[in-house]
C-alpha positions as CSV (number, residue, x, y, z in Angstrom):
1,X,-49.7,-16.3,-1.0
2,X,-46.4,-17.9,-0.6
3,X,-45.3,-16.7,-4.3
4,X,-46.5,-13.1,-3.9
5,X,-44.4,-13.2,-0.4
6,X,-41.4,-14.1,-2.1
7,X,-41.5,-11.8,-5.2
8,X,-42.0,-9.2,-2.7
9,X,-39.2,-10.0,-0.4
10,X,-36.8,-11.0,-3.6
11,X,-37.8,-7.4,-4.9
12,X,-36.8,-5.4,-1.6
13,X,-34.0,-8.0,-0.8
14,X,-32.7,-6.2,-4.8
15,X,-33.6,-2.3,-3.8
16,X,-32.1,-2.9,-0.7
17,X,-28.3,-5.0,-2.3
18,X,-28.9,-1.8,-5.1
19,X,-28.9,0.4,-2.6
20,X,-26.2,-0.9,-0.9
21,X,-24.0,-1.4,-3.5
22,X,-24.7,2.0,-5.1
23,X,-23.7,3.7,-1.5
24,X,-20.8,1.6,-2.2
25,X,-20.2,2.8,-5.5
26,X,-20.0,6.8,-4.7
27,X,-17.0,5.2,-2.3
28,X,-15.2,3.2,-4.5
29,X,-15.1,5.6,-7.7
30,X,-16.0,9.2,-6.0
31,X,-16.8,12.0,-8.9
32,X,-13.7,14.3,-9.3
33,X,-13.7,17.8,-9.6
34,X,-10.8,19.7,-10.8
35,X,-10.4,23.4,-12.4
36,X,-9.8,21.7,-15.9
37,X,-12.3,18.8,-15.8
38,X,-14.6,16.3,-13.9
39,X,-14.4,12.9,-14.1
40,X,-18.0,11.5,-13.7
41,X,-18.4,7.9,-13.3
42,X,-22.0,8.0,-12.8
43,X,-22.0,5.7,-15.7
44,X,-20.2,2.7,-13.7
45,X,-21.7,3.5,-10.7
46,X,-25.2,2.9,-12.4
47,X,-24.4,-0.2,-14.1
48,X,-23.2,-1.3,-10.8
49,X,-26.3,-0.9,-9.1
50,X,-28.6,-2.3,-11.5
51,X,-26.4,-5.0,-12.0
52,X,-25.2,-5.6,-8.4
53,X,-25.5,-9.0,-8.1
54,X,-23.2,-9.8,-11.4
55,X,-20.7,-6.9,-9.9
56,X,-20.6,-8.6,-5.9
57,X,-19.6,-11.6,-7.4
58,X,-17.9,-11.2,-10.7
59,X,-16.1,-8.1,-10.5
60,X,-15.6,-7.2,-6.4
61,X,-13.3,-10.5,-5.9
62,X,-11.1,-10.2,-8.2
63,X,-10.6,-6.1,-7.7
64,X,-10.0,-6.9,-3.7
65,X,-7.3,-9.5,-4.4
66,X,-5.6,-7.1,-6.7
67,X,-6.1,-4.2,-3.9
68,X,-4.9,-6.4,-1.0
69,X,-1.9,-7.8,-3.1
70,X,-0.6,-4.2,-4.0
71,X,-1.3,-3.0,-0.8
72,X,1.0,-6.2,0.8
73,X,3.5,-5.5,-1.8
74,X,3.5,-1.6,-1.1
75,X,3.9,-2.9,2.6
76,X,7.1,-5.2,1.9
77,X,8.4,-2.5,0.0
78,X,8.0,0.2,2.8
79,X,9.2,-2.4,5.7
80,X,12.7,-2.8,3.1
81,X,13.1,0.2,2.6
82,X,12.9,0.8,6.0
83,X,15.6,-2.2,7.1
84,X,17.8,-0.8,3.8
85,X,17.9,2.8,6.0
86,X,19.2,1.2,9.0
87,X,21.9,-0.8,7.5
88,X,23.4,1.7,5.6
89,X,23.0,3.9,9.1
90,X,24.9,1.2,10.7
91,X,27.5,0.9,7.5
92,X,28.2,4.4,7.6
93,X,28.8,4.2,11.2
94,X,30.9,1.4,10.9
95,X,33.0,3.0,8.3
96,X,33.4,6.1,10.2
97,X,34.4,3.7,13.3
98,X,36.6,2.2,10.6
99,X,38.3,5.5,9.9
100,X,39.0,6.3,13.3
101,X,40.2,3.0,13.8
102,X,42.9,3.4,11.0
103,X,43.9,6.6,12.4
104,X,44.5,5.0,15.6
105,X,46.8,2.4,14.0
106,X,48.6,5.2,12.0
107,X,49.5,7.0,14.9
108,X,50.4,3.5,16.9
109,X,52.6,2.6,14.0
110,X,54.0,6.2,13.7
111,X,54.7,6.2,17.7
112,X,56.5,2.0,17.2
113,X,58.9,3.8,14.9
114,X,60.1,6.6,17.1
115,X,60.1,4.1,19.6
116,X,62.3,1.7,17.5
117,X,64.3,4.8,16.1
118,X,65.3,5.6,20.1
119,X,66.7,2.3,20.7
């Protein structure tokens, strides 16, 4: 009894990680329709399923840690492009401050000579 339990359970415990992983599939590699042509990757999504435990372990892992390391890198990238913006914000700012600065100091050094030229 104990052996017919336990191909029974092992046989839904696989229908049920198939289904699973099949619902997973249709997320992870959607069929695409376009005017010109359909990409179809019925073909992976079935050898997924049948093969689900072999795909959880084998192939999953290594496709998240590539997923999750692009995505941080696309994240540094954003957040630097980001801190890049402001600084050359503030350097254009400064140089404009820098401009009016120099005028300032024209026009000071301009004034010191007509001063200097009085006396």
């Amino acid at each position: 009894m104990f052996i017919f339990l336990s191909i029974l359970f092992g046989i839904i415990f696989y229908i049920v990680g198939a289904g699973a992983t099949h619902g997973y599939a249709k997320h992870r590699w959607p069929s695409k329709e376009t005017y010109y042509n359909r990409t179809d990757d019925s073909d992976r999504r079935l050898w997924a399923t049948f093969l689900w435990v072999f795909y959880w372990i084998f192939v999953w892992p290594f496709t998240k840690v590539n997923e999750e390391t692009f995505s941080a890198i696309e994240k540094q990238a954003a957040l630097q492009v980001a801190r890049n913006k402001t600084r050359v914000a503030d350097l254009q700012a400064t140089r404009e401050q820098l401009a009016a600065s120099n005028a300032e100091l024209e026009q000071a050094e301009v004034e010191l000579e007509k001063e200097i030229g009085k006396l």
